[in-house]
BAFI-793627 format. One record per residue: residue number from 1; x, y, z of N, C-alpha, C in turn. Coordinates in steps of 0.02 Angstrom, whole numbers, plus 50000, padded with zeros to 5 digits. Example, Ala and Ser with C-alpha at 12.3 -4.5 7.8 and 13.67 -1.06 7.14 Angstrom:
REM BAFI-793627
SITE    k    nc1    nc2    nc3   cac1   cac2   cac3    cc1    cc2    cc3
SITE    1  50660  49716  50390  50615  49775  50390  50660  49835  50390
SITE    2  50642  49888  50354  50684  49947  50357  50645  50002  50394
REM end
This chain:
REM BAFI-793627
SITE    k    nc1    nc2    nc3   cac1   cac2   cac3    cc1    cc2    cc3
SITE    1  55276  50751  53329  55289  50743  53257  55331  50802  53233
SITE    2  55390  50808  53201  55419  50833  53179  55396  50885  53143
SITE    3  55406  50938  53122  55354  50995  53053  55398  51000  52996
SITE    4  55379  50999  52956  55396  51034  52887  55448  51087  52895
SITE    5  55491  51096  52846  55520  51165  52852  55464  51205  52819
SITE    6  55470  51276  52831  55421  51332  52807  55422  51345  52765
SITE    7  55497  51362  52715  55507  51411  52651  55533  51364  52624
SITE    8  55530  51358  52552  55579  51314  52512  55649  51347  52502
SITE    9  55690  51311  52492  55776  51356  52507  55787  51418  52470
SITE   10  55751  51412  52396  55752  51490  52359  55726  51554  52383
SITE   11  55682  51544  52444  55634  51594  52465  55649  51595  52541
SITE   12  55703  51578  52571  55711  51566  52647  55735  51642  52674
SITE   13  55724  51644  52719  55748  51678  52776  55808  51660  52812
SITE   14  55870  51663  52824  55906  51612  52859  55938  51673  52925
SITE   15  55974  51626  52955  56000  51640  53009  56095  51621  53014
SITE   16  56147  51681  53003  56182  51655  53018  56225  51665  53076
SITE   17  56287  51599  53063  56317  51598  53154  56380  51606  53122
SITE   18  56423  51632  53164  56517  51626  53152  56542  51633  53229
SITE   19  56597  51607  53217  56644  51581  53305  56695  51564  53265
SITE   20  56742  51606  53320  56822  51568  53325  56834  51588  53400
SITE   21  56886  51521  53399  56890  51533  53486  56983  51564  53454
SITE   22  57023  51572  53523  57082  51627  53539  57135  51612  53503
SITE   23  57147  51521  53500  57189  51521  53437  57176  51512  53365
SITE   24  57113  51498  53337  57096  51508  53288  57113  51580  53272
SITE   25  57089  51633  53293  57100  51682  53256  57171  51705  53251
SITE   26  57221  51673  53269  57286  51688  53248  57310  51623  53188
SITE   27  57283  51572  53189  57327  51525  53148  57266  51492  53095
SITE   28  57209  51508  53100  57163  51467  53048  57155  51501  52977
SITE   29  57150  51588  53006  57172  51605  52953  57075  51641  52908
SITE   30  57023  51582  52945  56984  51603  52929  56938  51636  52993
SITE   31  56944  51720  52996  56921  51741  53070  56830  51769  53042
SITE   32  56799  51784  53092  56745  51810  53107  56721  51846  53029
SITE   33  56748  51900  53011  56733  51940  52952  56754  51878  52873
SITE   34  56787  51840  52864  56794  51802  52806  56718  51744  52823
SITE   35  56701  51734  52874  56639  51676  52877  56569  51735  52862
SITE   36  56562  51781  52897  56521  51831  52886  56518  51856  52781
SITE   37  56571  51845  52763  56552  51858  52681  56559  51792  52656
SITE   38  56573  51722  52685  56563  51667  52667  56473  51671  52645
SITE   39  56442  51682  52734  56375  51680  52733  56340  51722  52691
SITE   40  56353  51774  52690  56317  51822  52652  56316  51800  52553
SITE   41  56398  51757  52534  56396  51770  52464  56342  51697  52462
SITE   42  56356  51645  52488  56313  51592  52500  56218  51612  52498
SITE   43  56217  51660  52537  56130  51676  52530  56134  51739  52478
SITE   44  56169  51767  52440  56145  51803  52377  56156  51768  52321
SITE   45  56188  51700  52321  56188  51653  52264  56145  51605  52256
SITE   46  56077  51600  52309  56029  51574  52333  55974  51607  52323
SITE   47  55984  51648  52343  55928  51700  52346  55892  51700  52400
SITE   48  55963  51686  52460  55904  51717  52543  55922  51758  52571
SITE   49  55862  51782  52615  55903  51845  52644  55920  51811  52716
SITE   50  55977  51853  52737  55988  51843  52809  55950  51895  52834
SITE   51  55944  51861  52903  55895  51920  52944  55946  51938  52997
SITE   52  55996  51901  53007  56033  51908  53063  56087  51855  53062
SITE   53  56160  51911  53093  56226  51845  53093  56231  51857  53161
SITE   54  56233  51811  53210  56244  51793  53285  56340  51776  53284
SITE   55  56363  51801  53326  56435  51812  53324  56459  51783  53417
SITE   56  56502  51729  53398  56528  51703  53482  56611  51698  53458
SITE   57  56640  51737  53487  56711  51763  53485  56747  51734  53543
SITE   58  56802  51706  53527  56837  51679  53574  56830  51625  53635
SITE   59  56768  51575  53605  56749  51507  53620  56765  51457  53584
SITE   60  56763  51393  53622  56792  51332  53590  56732  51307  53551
SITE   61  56731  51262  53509  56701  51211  53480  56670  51166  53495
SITE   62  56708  51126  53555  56722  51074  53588  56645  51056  53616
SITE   63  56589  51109  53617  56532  51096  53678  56520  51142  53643
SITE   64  56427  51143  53652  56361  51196  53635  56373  51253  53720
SITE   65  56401  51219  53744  56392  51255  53819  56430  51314  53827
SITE   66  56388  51354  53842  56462  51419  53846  56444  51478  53774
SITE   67  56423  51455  53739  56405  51522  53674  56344  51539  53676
SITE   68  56317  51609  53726  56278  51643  53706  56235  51661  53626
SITE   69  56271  51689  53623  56260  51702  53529  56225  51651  53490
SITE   70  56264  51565  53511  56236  51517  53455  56154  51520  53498
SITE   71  56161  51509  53579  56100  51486  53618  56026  51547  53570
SITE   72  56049  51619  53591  56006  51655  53531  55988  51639  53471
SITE   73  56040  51630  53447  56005  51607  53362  55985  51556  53352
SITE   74  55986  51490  53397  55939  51432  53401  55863  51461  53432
SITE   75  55864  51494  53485  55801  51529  53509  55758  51565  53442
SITE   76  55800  51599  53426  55762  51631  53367  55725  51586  53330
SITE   77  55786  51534  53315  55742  51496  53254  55695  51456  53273
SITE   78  55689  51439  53335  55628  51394  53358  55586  51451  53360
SITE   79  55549  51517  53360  55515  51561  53355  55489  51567  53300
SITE   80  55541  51545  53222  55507  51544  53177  55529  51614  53140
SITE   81  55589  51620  53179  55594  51709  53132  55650  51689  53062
SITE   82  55669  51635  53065  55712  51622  53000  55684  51554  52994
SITE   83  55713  51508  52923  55688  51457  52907  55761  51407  52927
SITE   84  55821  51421  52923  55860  51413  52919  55931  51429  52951
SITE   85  55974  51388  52987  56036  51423  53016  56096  51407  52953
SITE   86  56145  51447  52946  56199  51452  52886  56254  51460  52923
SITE   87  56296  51427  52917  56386  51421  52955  56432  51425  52882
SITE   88  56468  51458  52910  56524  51471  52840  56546  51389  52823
SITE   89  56575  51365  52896  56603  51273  52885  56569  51248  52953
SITE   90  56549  51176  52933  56512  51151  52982  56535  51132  53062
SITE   91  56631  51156  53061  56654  51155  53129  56631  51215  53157
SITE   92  56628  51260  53148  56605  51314  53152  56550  51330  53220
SITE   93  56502  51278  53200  56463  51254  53227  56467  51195  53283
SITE   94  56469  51144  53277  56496  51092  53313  56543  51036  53289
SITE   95  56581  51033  53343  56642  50967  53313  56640  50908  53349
SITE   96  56573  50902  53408  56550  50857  53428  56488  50822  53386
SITE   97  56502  50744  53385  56459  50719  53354  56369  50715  53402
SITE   98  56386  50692  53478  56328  50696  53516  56286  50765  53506
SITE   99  56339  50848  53496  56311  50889  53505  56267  50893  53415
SITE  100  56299  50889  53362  56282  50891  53315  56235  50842  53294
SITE  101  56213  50786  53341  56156  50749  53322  56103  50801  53362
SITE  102  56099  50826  53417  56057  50836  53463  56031  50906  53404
SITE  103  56074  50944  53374  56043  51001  53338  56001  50996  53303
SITE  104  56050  50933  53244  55986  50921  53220  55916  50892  53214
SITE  105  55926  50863  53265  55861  50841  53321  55797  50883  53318
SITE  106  55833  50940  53335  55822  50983  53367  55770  51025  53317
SITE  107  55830  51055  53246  55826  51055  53186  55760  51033  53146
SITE  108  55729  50970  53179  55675  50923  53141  55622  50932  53188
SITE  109  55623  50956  53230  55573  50957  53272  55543  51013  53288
SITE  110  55596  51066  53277  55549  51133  53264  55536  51148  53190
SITE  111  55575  51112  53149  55524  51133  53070  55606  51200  53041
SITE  112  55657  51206  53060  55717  51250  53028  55763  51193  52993
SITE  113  55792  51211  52960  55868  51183  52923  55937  51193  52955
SITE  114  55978  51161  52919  56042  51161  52951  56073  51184  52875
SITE  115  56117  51231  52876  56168  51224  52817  56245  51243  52813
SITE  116  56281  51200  52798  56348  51235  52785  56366  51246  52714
SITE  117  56383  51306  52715  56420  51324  52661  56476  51285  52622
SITE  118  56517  51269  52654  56587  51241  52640  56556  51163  52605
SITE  119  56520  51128  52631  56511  51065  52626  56444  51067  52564
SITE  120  56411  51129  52562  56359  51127  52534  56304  51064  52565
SITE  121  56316  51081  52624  56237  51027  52657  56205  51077  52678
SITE  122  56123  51038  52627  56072  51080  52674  56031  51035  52717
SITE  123  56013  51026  52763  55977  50988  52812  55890  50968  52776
SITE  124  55871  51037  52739  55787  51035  52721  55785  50986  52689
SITE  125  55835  50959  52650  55826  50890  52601  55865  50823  52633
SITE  126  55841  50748  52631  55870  50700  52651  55941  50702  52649
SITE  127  55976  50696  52589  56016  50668  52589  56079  50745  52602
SITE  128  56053  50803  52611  56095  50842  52654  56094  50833  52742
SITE  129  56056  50791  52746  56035  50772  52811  56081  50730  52834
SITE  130  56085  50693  52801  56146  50627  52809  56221  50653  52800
SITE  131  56221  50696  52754  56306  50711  52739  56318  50747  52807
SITE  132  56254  50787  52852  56296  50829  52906  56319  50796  52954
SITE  133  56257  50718  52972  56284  50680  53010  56349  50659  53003
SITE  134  56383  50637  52934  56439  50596  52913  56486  50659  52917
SITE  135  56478  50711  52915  56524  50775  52905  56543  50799  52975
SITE  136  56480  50780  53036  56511  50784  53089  56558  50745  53129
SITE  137  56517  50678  53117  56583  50627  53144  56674  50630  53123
SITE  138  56681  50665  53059  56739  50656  53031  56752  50722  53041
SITE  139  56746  50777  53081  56760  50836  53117  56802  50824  53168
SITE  140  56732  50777  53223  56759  50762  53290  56815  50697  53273
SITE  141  56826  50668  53228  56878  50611  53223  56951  50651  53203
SITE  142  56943  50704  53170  57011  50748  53131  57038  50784  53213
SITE  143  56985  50809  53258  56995  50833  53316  57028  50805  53367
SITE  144  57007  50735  53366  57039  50683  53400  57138  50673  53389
SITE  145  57108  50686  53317  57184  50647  53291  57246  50722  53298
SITE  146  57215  50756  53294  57248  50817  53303  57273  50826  53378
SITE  147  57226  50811  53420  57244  50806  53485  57302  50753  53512
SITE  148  57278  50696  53470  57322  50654  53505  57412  50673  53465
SITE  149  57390  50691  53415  57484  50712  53368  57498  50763  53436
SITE  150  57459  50815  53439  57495  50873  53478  57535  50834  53550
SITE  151  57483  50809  53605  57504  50760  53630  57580  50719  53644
SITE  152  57569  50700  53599  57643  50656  53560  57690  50694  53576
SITE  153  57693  50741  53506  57744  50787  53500  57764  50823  53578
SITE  154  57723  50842  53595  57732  50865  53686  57773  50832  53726
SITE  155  57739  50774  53721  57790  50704  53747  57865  50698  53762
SITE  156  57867  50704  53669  57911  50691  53660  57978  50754  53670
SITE  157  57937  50812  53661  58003  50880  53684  58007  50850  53769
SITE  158  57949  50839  53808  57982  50842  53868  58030  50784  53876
SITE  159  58002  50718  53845  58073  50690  53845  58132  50707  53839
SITE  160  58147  50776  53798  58211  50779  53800  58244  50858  53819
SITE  161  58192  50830  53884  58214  50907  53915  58197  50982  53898
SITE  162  58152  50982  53865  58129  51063  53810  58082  51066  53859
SITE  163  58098  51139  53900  58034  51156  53935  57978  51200  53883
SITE  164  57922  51186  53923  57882  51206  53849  57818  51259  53895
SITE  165  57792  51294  53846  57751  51343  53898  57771  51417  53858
SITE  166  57747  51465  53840  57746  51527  53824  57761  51542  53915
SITE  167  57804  51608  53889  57826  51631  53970  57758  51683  54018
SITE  168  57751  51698  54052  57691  51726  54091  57725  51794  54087
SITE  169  57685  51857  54023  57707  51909  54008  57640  51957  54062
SITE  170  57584  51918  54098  57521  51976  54120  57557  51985  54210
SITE  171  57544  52053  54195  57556  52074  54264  57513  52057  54333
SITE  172  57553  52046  54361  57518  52004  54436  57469  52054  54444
SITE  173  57482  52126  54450  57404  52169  54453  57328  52129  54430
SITE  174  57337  52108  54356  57297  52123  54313  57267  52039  54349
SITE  175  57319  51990  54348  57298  51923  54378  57245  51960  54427
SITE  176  57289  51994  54487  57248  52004  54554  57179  52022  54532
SITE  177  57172  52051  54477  57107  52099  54477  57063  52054  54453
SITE  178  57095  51999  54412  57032  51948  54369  57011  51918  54433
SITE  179  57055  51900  54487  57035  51839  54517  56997  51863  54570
SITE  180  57007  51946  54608  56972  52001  54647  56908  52008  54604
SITE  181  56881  52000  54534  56849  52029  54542  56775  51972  54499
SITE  182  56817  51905  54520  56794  51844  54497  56758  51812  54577
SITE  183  56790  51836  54620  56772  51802  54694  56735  51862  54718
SITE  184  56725  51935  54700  56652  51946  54706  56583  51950  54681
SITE  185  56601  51885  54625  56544  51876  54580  56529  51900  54514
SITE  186  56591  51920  54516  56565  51954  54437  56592  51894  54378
SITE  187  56554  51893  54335  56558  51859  54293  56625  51840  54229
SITE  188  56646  51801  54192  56691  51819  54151  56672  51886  54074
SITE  189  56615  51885  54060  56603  51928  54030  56603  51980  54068
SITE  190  56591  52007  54132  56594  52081  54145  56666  52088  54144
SITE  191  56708  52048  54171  56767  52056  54170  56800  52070  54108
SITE  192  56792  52039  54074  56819  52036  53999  56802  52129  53970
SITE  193  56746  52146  53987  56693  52220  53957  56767  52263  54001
SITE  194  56751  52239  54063  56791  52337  54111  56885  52309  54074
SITE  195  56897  52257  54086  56976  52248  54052  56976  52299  53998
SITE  196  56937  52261  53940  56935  52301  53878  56921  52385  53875
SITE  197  56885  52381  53923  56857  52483  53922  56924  52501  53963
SITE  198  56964  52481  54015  57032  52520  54045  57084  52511  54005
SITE  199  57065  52472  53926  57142  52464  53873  57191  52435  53909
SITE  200  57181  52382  53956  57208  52322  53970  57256  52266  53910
SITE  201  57315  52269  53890  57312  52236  53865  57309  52139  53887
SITE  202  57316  52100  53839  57327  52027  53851  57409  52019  53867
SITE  203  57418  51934  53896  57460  51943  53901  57524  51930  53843
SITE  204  57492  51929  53797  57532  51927  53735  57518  52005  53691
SITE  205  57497  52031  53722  57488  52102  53697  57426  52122  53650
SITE  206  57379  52071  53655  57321  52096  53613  57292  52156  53643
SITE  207  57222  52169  53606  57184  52217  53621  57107  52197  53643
SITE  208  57101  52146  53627  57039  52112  53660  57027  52067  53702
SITE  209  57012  52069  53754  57001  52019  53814  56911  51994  53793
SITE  210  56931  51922  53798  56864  51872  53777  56846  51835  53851
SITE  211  56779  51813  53841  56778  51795  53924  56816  51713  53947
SITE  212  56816  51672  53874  56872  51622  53878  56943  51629  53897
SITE  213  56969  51694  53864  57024  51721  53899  57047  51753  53977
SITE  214  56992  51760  54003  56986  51789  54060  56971  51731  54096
SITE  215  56955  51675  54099  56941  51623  54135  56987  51576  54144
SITE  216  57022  51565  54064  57112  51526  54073  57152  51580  54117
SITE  217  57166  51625  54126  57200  51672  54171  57184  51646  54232
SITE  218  57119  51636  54242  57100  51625  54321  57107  51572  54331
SITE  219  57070  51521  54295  57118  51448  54313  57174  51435  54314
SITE  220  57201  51473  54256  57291  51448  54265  57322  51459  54337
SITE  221  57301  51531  54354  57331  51541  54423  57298  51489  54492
SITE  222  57231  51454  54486  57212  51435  54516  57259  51373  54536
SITE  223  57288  51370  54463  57312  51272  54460  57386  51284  54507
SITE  224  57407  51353  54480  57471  51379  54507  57477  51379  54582
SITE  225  57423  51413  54621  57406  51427  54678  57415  51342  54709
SITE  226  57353  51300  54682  57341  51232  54696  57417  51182  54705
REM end
């Protein structure tokens, strides 16, 4: 049987999450620190406190699989240490509809809420319950359609001969070392940590290596190799 939520929304505890994966934070425009005072002005106009913002940097959307950070702050909340999880916008969170039913599943069965800011759904009441369902499907449908334009457009440059591809600016070193130091087990996050501590840059010249970024490197060359 499902439980109750604990706190009524004026008196909650919440929990928040923020993610952008590698091209979001160049073209969305809304990065890590604008969702972090999303959440925060959202629970002082409420009157909750956050106890904690869980942060997954440079992951996709696409899948629950793969973000540490969110897997924690769902743990937490099945513990009972917040009443509530808070996302600046509900992609944020998931842009799959299977994954975004299963949360809130999830959601109802340990007795926490779901809320987005942007949409103003809160999960503790019915009919915020329903808008997240309807708010997710028309996520993963905008995702779709976005995919398939990009697609197209792709298509259609190679039809006419436009080679397409950003040029390969990372030094074969730095390849050798992801893929040396991927085939003795080390993980994409350790990799991503020693890059960043030797001021490695990317190969577009950033300053932060993410472990999504460190893993397209290795596949790309893999596909290259293949």
């Amino acid at each position: 049987m499902a439980r109750t939520a604990r706190t009524t929304a004026t008196a909650s505890t919440v929990i928040g999450y923020v993610r952008v994966s590698t091209a979001e934070q160049a073209d969305s425009g809304l990065g890590l620190a604008a969702q972090r005072a999303t959440i925060e002005a959202e629970a002082a106009r409420k009157g909750w406190t956050v106890a904690a913002i869980y942060e997954d940097a440079g992951v996709s959307g696409k899948s629950l699989s793969g973000r540490p950070a969110l897997a924690d702050a769902l743990d937490a909340l099945d513990r009972g240490e917040a009443s509530a999880l808070i996302v600046a916008k509900l992609d944020r969170l998931s842009r799959s509809v299977h994954d975004a039913a299963g949360l809130l599943d999830r959601a109802s069965r340990k007795g926490w809420g779901l809320i987005a800011a942007d949409l103003g759904v809160d999960t503790t009441t019915p009919s915020g319950e329903a808008m997240a369902n309807v708010m997710a499907t028309f996520a993963q449908l905008e995702r779709r359609l976005i995919g398939e334009r990009t697609k197209a457009a792709l298509a259609a440059k190679r039809a006419q001969g436009t080679k397409l591809g950003r040029p390969a600016t990372l030094p074969a070193t730095v390849v050798g070392r992801i893929l040396a130091e991927h085939a003795a087990g080390s993980g994409w996050s350790a990799i991503a940590r020693g890059l960043n501590a030797d001021g490695i840059p990317t190969a577009q010249g950033g300053k932060a290596w993410y472990p999504a970024t460190v893993r397209y490197v290795h596949d790309a060359n893999a596909q290259q190799e293949g």
